[in-house]
Wavefront OBJ file of the C-alpha trace (Angstrom):
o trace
v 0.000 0.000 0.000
v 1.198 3.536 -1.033
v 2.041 5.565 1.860
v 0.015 8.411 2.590
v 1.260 12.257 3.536
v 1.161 12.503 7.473
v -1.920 14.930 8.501
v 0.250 18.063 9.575
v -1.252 21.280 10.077
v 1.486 22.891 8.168
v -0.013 24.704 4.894
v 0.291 23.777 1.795
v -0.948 26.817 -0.291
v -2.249 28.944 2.410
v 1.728 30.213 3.171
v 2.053 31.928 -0.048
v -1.485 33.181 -0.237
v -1.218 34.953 3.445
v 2.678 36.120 2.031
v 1.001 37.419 -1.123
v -1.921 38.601 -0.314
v -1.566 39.934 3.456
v 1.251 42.836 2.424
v -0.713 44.693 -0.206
v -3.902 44.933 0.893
v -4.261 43.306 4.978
v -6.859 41.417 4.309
v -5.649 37.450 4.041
v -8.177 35.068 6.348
v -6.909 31.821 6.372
v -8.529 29.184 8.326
v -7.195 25.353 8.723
v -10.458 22.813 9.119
v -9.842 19.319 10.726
v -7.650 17.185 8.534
v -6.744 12.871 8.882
v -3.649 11.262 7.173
v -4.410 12.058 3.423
v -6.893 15.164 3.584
v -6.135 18.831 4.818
v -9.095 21.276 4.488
v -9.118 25.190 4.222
v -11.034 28.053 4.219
v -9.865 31.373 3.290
v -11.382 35.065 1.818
v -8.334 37.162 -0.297
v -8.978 40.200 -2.030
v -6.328 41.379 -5.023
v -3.838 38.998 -6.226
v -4.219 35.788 -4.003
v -1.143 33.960 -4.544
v 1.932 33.726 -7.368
v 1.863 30.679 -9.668
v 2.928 27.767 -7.761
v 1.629 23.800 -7.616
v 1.222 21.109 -5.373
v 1.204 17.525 -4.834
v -1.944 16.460 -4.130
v -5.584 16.753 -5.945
v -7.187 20.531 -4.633
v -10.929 20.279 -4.934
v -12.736 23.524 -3.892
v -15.896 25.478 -3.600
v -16.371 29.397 -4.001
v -18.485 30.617 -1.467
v -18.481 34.227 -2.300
v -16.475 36.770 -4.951
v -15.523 35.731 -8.189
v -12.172 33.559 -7.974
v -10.177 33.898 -11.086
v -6.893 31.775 -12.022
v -4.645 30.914 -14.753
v -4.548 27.212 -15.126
v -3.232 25.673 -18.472
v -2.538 28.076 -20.572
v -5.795 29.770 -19.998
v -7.344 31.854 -17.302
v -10.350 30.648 -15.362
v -12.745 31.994 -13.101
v -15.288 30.581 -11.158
v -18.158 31.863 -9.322
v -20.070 31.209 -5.876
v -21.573 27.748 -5.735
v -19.319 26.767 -8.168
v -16.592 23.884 -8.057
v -12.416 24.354 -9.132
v -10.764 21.136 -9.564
v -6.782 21.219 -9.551
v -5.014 18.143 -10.637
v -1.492 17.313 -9.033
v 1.689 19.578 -10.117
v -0.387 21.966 -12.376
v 0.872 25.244 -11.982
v -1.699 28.063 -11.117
v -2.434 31.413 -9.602
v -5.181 33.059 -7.720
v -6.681 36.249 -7.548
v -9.855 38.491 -7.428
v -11.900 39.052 -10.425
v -13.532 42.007 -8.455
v -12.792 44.477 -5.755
v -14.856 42.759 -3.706
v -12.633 39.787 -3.348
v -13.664 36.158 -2.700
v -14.239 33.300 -0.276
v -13.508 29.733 -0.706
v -13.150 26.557 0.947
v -11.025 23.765 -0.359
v -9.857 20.337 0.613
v -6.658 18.661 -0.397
v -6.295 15.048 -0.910
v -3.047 12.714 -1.417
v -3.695 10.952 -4.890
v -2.352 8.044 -2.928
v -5.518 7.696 -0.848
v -7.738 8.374 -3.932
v -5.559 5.664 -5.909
v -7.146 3.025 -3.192
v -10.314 4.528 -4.015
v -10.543 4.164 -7.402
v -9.336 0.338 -7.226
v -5.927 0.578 -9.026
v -7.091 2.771 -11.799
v -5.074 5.236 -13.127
v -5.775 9.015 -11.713
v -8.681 10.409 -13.629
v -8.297 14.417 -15.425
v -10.464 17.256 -15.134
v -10.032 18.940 -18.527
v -12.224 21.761 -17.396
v -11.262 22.762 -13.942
v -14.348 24.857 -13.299
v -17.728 22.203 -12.480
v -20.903 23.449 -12.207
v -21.698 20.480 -9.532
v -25.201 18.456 -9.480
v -27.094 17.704 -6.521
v -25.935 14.797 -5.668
v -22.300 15.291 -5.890
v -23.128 18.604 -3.903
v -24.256 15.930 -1.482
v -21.736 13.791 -1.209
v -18.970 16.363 -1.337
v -20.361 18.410 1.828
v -18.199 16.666 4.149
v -15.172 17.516 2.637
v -16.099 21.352 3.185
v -17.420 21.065 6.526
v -14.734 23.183 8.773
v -15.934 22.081 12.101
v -16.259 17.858 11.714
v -13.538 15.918 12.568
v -12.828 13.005 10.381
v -12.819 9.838 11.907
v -11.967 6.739 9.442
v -15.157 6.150 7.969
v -15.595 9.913 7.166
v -12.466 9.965 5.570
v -13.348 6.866 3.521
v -16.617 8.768 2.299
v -14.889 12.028 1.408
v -11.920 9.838 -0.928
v -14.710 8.166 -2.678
v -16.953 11.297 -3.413
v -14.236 13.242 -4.658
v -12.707 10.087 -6.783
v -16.584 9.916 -7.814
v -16.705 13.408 -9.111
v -13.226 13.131 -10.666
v -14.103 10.119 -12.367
v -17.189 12.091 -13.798
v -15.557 14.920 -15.090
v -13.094 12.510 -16.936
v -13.744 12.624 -20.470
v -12.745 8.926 -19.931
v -13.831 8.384 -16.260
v -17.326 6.879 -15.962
v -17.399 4.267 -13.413
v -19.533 1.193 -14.270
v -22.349 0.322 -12.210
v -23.812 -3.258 -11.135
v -25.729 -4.280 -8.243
v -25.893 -3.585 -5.103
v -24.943 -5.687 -2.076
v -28.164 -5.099 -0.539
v -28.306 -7.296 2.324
v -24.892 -6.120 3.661
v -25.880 -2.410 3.461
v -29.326 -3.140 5.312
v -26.993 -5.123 8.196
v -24.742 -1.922 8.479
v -27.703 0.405 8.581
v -29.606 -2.028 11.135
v -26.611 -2.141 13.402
v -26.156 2.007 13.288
v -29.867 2.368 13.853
v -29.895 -0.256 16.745
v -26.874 1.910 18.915
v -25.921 5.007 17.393
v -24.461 6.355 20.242
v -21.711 3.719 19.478
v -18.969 4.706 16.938
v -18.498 1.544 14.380
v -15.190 1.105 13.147
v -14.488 0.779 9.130
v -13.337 -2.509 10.191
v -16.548 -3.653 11.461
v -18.807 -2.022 9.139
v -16.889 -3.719 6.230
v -17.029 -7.165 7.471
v -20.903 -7.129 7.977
v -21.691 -5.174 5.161
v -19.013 -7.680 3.294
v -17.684 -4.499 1.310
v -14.080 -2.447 1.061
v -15.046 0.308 2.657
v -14.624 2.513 -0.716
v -17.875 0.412 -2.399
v -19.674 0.676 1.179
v -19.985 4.248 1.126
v -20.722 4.356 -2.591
v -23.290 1.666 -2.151
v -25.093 2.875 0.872
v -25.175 6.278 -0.193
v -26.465 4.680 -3.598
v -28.852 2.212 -1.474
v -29.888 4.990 1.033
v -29.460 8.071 -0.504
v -27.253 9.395 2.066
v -23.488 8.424 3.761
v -23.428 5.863 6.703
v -21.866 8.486 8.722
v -24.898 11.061 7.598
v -27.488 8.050 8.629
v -25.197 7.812 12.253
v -25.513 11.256 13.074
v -29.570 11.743 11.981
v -30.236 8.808 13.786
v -28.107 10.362 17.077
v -30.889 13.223 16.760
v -33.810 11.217 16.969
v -32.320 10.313 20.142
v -31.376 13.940 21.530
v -34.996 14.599 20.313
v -36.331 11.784 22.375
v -34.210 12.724 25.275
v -35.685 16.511 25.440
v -39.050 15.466 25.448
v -38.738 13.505 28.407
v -37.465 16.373 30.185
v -33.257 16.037 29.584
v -30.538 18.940 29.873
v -29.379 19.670 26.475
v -26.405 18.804 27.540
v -26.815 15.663 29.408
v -29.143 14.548 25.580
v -25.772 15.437 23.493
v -23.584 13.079 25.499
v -26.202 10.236 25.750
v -26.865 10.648 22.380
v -22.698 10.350 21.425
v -21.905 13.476 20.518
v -18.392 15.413 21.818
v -20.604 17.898 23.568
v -23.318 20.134 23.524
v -21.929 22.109 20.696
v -21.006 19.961 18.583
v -24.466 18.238 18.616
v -26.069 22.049 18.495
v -24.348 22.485 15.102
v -25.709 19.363 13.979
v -29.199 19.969 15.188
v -29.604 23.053 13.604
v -28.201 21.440 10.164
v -30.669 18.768 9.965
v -34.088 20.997 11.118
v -33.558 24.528 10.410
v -33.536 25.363 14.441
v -31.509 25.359 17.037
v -32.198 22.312 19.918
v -33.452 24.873 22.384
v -35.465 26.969 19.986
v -37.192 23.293 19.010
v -37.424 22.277 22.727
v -39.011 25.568 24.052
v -41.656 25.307 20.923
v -42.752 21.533 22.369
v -46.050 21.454 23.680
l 1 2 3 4 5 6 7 8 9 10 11 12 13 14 15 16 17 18 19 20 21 22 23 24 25 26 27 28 29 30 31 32 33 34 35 36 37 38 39 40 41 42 43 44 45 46 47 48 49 50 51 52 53 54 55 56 57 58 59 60 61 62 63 64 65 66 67 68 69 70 71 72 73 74 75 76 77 78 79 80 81 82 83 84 85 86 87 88 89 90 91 92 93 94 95 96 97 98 99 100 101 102 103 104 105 106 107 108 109 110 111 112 113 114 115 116 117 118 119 120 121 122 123 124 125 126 127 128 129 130 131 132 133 134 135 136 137 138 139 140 141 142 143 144 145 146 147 148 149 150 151 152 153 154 155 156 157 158 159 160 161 162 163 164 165 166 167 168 169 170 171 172 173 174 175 176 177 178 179 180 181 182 183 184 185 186 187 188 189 190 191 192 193 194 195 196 197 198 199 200 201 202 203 204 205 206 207 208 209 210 211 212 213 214 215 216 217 218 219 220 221 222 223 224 225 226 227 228 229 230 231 232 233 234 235 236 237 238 239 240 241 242 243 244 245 246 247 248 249 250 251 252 253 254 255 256 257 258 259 260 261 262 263 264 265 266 267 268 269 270 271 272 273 274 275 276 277 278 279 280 281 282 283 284 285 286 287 288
């Protein structure tokens, strides 16, 4: 197995942006989101001239989330706009800047092609002629863990965010379309079964794979594909249901997030108000 690049919370491209960006015009926010052994995640707003042409080593997937973000990539310059999706393949030189004084906001993960190579089963690393996607739906979906700044990932997460973004990459390759067959349905309905029957209790990827009888790269394409969402999205809805149930029998907040399995009271706030629109003590003061 290849080895991966340790998770370090050294930066990759966020060094040269705060250098280039910072001096001129003061206004560099740079923000480093939990990371595992193969994936670092960022979030930063620039106005002017981001950064100086430089590459990396690793696949940069990212997601404008205000501004227009304009770079030369290729020979030709880009420029992508909020909502939309900026794929960087491995040691292609690029730049960054504004295309307005207004400047721009983006969030970004980075991920080793090594763990992506396990993810795509030995194939050979899939090219995004176009590096600005206009993403569907579904691979808005799937892809939302690998923006989320506050999550940490744990292994199963991290095994859902290599196979969404080798899932998009394989999409946007002129030559990339993964072929489909059937699903392993009675494996996926054990896994879900056994998250829905404690979900207080964190599975390992070890587990999970030997009863859904799956690499953990096809179960959380499968279940997604079975379910509609991730095994860790099902975990964490299902951990709600039991916070809910918890409140209306007259539980703390606090005391529901920790029987529940969450970190704390925060952490299962954040998650609360995700999934309903509301906060858990607007919801538990509108009970009646």
């Amino acid at each position: 197995m290849q080895r991966l690049l340790p998770d370090n919370q050294e930066p990759r491209l966020e060094g040269l942006c705060e250098r280039a960006s910072a001096g001129a015009h003061g206004t560099a926010r740079i923000r480093i989101g939990p990371g595992c052994a193969g994936i670092e995640r960022l979030q930063a707003r620039f106005r002017g001239r981001a950064f100086s042409p430089h590459r990396h080593d690793t696949y940069a997937i990212g997601i404008t989330l205000a501004g227009v973000q304009t770079f030369r990539y290729r020979g030709a310059q880009q420029h992508c706009l909020p909502g939309q999706c900026h794929i960087l393949h491995p040691d292609e030189p690029h730049d960054g800047a504004s295309g307005t004084d207004d400047g721009f906001a983006y969030r970004i993960v980075y991920v080793d092609p090594s763990l992506l190579q396990q993810a795509l089963g030995g194939r050979p690393l899939p090219f995004a002629a176009n590096p600005v996607v206009d993403l569907t739906a579904q691979q808005r979906d799937a892809l939302s863990s690998a923006w989320d700044m506050e999550a940490q990932i744990d292994d199963l997460g991290r095994s859902e965010i290599a196979a969404a973004v080798a899932d998009l990459l394989m999409a946007v390759s002129p030559n990339g379309k993964r072929p489909t067959g059937r699903l392993r349905l009675r494996g996926l309905a054990r896994v879900r079964d056994l998250i829905a029957e404690r979900p207080a209790r964190r599975r390992s990827i070890e587990e999970l794979e030997r009863v859904a009888g799956l690499d953990r790269w096809s179960l959380a394409r499968q279940f997604r594909s079975a379910f509609g969402t991730s095994p860790s999205r099902f975990r964490t809805l299902r951990q709600l249901d039991e916070v809910r149930r918890c409140v209306k029998r007259g539980t703390g907040l606090a005391e529901a997030a920790l029987q529940a399995g969450f970190a704390d009271q925060s952490h299962m706030s954040r998650q609360f108000k995700r999934a309903y629109g509301l906060t858990p003590a607007r919801w538990a003061a509108a009970l009646v």
